[in-house]
C-alpha positions as CSV (number, residue, x, y, z in Angstrom):
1,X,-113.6,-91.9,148.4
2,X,-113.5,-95.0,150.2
3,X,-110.6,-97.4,151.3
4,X,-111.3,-100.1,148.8
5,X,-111.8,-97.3,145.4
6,X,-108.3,-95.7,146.6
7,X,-107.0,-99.5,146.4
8,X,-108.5,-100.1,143.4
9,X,-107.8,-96.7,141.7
10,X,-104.2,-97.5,142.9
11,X,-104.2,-101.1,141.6
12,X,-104.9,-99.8,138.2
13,X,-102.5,-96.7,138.3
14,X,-99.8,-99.5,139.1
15,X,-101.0,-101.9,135.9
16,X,-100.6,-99.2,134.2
17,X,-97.0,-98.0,134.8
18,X,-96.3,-101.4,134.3
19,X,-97.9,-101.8,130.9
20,X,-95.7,-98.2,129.9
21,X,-92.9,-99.9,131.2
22,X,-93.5,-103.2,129.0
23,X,-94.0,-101.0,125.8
24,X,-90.6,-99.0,126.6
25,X,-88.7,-101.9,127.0
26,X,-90.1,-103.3,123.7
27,X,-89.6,-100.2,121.9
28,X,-85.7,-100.4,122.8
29,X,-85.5,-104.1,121.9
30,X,-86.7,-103.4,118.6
31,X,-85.1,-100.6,118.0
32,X,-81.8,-102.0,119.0
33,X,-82.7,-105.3,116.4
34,X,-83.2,-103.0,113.5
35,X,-79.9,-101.3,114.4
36,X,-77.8,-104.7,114.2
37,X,-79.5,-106.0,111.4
38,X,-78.9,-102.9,109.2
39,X,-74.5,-103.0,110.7
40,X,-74.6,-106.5,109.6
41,X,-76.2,-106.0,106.3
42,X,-73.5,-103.0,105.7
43,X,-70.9,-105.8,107.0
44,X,-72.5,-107.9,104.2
45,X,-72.2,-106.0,101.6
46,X,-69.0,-104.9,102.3
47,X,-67.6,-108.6,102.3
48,X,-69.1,-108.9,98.9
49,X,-67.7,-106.2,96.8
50,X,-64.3,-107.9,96.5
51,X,-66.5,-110.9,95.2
52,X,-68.0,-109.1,92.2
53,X,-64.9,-107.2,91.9
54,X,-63.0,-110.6,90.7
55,X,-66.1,-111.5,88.8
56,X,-65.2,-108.6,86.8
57,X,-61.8,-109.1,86.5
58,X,-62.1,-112.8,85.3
59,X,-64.8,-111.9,82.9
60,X,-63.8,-112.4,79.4
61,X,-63.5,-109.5,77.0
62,X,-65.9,-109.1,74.5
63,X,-64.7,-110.6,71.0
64,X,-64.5,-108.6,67.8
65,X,-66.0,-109.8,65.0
66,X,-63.8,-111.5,62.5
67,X,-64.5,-108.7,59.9
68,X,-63.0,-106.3,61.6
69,X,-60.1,-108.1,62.7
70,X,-60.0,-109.5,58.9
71,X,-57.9,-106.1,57.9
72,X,-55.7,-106.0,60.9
73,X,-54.5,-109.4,60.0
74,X,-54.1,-108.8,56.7
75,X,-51.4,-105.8,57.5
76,X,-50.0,-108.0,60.1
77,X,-48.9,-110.4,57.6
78,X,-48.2,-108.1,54.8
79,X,-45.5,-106.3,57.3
80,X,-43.8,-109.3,57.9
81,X,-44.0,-110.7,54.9
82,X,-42.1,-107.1,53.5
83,X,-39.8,-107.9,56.3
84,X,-38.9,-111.4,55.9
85,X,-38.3,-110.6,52.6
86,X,-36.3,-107.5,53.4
87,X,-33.9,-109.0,56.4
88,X,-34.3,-113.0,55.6
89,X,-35.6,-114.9,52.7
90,X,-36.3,-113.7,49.2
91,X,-37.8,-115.6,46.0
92,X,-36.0,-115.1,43.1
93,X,-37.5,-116.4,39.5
94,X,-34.6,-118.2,36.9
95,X,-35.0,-116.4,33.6
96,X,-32.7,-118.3,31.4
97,X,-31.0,-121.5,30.9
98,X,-27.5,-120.6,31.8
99,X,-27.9,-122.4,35.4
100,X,-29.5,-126.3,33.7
101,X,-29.6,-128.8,35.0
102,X,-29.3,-127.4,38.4
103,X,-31.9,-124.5,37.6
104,X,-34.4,-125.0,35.0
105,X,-36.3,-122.0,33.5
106,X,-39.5,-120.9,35.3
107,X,-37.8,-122.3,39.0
108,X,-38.5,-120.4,42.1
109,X,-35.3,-120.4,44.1
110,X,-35.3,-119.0,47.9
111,X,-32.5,-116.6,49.1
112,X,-31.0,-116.6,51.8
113,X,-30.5,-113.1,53.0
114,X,-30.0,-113.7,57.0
115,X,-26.9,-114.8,57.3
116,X,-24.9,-112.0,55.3
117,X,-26.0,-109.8,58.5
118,X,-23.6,-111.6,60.8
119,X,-20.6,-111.2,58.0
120,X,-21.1,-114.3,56.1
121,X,-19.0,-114.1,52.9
122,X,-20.1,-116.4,49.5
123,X,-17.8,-119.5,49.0
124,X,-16.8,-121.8,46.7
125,X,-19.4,-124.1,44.9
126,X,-22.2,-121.9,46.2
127,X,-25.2,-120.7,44.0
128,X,-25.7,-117.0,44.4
129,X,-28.3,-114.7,43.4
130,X,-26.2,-110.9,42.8
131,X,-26.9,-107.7,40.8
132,X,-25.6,-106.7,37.8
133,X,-22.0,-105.7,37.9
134,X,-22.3,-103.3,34.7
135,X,-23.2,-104.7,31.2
136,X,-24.0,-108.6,31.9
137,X,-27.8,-108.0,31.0
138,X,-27.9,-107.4,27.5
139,X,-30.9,-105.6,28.4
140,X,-33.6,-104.3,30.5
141,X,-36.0,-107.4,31.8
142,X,-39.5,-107.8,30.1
143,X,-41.5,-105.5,31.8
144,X,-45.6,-106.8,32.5
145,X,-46.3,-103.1,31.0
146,X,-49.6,-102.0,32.6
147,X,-51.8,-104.5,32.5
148,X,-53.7,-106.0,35.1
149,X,-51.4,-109.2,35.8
150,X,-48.1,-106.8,35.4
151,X,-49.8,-104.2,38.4
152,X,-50.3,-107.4,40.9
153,X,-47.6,-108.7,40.3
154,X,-45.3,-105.4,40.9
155,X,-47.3,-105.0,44.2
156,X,-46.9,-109.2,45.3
157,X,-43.2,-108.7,44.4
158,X,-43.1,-105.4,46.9
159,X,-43.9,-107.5,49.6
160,X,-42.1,-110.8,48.8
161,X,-44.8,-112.6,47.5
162,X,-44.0,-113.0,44.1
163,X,-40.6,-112.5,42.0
164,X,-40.2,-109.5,40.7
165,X,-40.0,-108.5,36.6
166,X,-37.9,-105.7,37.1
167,X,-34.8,-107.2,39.1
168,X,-31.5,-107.0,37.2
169,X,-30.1,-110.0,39.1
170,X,-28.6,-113.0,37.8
171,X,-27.7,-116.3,39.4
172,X,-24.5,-118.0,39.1
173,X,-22.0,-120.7,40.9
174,X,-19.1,-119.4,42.8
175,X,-16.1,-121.1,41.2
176,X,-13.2,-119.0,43.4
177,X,-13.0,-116.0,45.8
178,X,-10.6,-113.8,46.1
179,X,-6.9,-114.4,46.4
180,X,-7.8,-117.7,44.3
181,X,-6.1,-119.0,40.6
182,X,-8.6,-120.1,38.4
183,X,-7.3,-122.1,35.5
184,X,-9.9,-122.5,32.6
185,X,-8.3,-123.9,29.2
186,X,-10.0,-125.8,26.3
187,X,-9.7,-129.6,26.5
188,X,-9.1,-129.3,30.0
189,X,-11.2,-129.7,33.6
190,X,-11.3,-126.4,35.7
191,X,-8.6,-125.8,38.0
192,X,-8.8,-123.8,41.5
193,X,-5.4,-123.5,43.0
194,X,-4.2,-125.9,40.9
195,X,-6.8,-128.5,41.8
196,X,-9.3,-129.8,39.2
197,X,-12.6,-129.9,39.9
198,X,-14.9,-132.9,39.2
199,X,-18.1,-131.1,38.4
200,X,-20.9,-133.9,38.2
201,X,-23.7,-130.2,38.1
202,X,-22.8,-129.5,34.6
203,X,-25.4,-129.6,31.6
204,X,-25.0,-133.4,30.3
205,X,-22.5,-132.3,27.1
206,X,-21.3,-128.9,28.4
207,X,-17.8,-128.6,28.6
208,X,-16.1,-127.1,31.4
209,X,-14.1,-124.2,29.4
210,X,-14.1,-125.2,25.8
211,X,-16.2,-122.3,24.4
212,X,-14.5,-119.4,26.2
213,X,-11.2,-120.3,27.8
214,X,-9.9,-118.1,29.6
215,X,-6.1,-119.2,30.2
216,X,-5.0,-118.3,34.4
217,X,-6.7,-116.1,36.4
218,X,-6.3,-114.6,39.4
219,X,-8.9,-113.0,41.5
220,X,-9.1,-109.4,43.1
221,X,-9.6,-109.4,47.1
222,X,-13.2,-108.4,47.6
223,X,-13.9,-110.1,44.2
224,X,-15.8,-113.8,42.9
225,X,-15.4,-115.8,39.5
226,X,-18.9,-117.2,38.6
227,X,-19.7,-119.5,35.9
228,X,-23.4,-120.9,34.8
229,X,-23.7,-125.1,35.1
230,X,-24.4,-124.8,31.2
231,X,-21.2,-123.9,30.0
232,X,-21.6,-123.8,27.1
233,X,-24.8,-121.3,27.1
234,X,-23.8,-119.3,29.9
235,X,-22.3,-115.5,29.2
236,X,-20.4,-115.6,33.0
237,X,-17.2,-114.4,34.6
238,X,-15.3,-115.9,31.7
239,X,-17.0,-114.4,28.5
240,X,-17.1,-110.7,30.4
241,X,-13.2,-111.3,31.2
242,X,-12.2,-112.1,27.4
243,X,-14.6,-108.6,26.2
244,X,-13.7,-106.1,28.9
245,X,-10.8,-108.2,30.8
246,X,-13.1,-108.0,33.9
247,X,-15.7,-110.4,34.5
248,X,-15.2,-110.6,38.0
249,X,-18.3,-110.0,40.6
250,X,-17.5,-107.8,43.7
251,X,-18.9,-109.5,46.9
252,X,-20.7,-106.2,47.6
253,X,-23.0,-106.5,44.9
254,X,-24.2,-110.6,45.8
255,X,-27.8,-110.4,47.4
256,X,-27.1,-113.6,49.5
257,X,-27.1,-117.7,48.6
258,X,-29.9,-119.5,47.0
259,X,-30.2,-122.5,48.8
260,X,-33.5,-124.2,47.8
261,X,-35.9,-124.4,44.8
262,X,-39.2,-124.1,46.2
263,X,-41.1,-124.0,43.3
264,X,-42.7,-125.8,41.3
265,X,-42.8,-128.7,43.9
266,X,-41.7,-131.1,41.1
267,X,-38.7,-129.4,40.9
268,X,-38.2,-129.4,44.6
269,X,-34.7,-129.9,46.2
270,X,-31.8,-128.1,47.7
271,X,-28.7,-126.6,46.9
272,X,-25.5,-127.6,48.6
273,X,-21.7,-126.9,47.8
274,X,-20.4,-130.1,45.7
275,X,-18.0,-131.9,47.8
276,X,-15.5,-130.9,45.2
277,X,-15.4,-127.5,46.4
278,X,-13.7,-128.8,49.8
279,X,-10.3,-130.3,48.0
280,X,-9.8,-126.6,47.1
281,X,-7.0,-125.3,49.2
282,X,-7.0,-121.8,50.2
283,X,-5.9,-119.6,47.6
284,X,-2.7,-116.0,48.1
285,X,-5.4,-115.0,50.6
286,X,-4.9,-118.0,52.6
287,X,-6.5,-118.1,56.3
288,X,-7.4,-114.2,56.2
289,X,-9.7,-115.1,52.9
290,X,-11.2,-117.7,54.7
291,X,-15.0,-116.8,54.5
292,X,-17.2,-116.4,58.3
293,X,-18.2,-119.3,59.2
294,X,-22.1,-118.6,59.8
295,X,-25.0,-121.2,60.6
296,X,-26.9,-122.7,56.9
297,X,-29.6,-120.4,55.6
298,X,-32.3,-122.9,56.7
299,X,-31.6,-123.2,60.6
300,X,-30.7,-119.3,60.7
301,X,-34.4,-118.2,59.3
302,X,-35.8,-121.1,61.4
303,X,-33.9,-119.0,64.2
304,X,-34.9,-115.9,63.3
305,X,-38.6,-116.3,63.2
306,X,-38.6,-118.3,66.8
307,X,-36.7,-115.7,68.7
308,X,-39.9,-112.5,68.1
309,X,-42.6,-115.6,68.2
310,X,-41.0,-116.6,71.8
311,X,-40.8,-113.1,73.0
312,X,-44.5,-112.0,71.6
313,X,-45.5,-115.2,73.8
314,X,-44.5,-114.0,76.7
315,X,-45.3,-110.6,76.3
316,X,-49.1,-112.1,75.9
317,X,-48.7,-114.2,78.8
318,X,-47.8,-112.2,81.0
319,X,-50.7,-109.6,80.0
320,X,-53.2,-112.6,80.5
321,X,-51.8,-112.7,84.3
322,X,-52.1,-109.1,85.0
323,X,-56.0,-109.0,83.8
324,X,-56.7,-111.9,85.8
325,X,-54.9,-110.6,89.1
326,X,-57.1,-108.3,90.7
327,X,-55.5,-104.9,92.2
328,X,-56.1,-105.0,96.2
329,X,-56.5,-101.8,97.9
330,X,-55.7,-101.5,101.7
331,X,-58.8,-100.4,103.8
332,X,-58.8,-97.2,104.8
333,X,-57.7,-96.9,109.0
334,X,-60.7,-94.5,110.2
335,X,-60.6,-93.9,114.3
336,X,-64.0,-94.1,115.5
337,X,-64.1,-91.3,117.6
């Protein structure tokens, strides 16, 4: 081999390392680039799984169609219309015309039933709905029998939709409470503790005791004297007093104050005491017979159904804010080793 082949032959051995070299070096580069893009990637897609997470908190439920929320509404309001009716406000149909002019026959009165929770007592001049004491019916309410009308009725009644036909109640005015002297003679106003009472209610023509005077009175503790505002075709405290020498009303049995006729809307209007009522003095009771003073039947069931509609609000709310906060979880602490 001669000087200038070993050159050459050298020359290319050279070029050749070098070109292995080159091809090394490019082999680590991209190696090394594939390795950082796939760590950032990771990175990547680490920083956006908190991102779809809140997109999946903030996403709405899916709505339910209103037929099938149609029934659960529906048993909603029938509950609270059993309860209302229950704990607060009953309608009450008036039967007869013992109540005219204030009641007419076919009225719808409302009841206040709230207020007798808290201790409230009945007073003087107020019209109250209370159960039979024993014998005032002369007999058992015209039953709807089983028709059609009768069997909707009975189940609209259950739930304080509709009066019921099978309520022996009655509806009078409360003339004195216990420890009170009622005077009731013919040709004469009515006396309560020896004041008379001007009673501007009374059917035009009735007369305050004519019919069925009953002479002086007094009232039992724990009782009421009632009389109808048609005197004259009312069978009240003074006509059961002259049969049985009763005719008085224990508080127990008084199912709470009417204190508006709701119905028919014609007939709408409410029911206050008579500012006669507030001559009266107190009667033998005197300040322990004074009656609780509670808050009117209106304002009380206005009360009573803000109070669980305030606190359902905030129950909802505060769901609401829960959903949309998302839960954050601490990352894990892993030591690279």
């Amino acid at each position: 081999m001669t000087v200038q082949q070993s050159a050459e032959s050298g020359e290319s051995g050279g070029a050749a390392e070098r070109e292995g070299a080159g091809d090394g070096r490019a082999g680590a580069e991209a190696g090394t680039g594939t390795a950082v893009a796939e760590g950032a990637d990771a990175v990547n897609a680490g920083a956006d799984a908190p991102g779809k997470a809140d997109e999946e908190a903030e996403r709405p439920r899916k709505k339910r169609p209103f037929w099938q929320e149609l029934p659960i509404l529906l048993v909603i309001a029938l509950l609270l219309s059993l309860g209302i009716k229950t704990f607060f406000v009953q309608a009450f149909s008036i039967p007869s015309g013992s109540m005219e002019q204030t009641l007419a026959i076919g009225d719808r009165v409302l009841v206040d039933k709230f207020t007798p929770w808290f201790g409230a007592k009945p007073e003087r001049g107020e019209v109250v709905v209370f159960r039979d004491p024993g014998g005032w019916l002369e007999g058992t309410p015209a039953s709807s029998g089983d028709s059609v009308m009768g069997s909707v009725q009975k189940v609209l009644s259950t739930v304080g939709l509709m009066p019921s036909a099978d309520e022996k109640d009655l509806i009078k005015r409360v003339i004195a409470v216990g420890g009170d002297t009622v005077d009731c003679e013919a040709g004469a106003p009515l006396r309560v503790n020896g004041v008379a009472l001007d009673e501007p209610y009374l059917f035009p023509g009735a007369t305050p005791c004519d019919n069925d005077p009953v002479g002086t009175v007094t009232v039992p503790k724990g009782k009421l004297w009632v009389m109808g505002d048609h005197r004259n075709n009312s069978r009240d405290s003074r006509w059961h007093h002259n049969e049985t020498g009763d005719g008085f009303v224990p508080v127990d049995n008084v199912v709470g104050r009417a204190f508006v006729v709701a119905w028919p809307l014609s007939d709408w209007s409410t029911l206050p005491v008579p500012d006669t009522f507030d001559k009266v003095p107190a009667g033998a009771a005197g300040a322990a017979g004074a009656p609780f003073e509670a808050p009117p039947a209106p304002e009380a069931a206005a009360l009573a159904g803000i109070v669980p509609l305030a606190l359902w609000q905030r129950r909802r709310s505060a769901r609401k804010s829960s959903a949309r906060t998302p839960s954050v979880q601490e990352p894990s602490m892993r030591k690279d080793r």
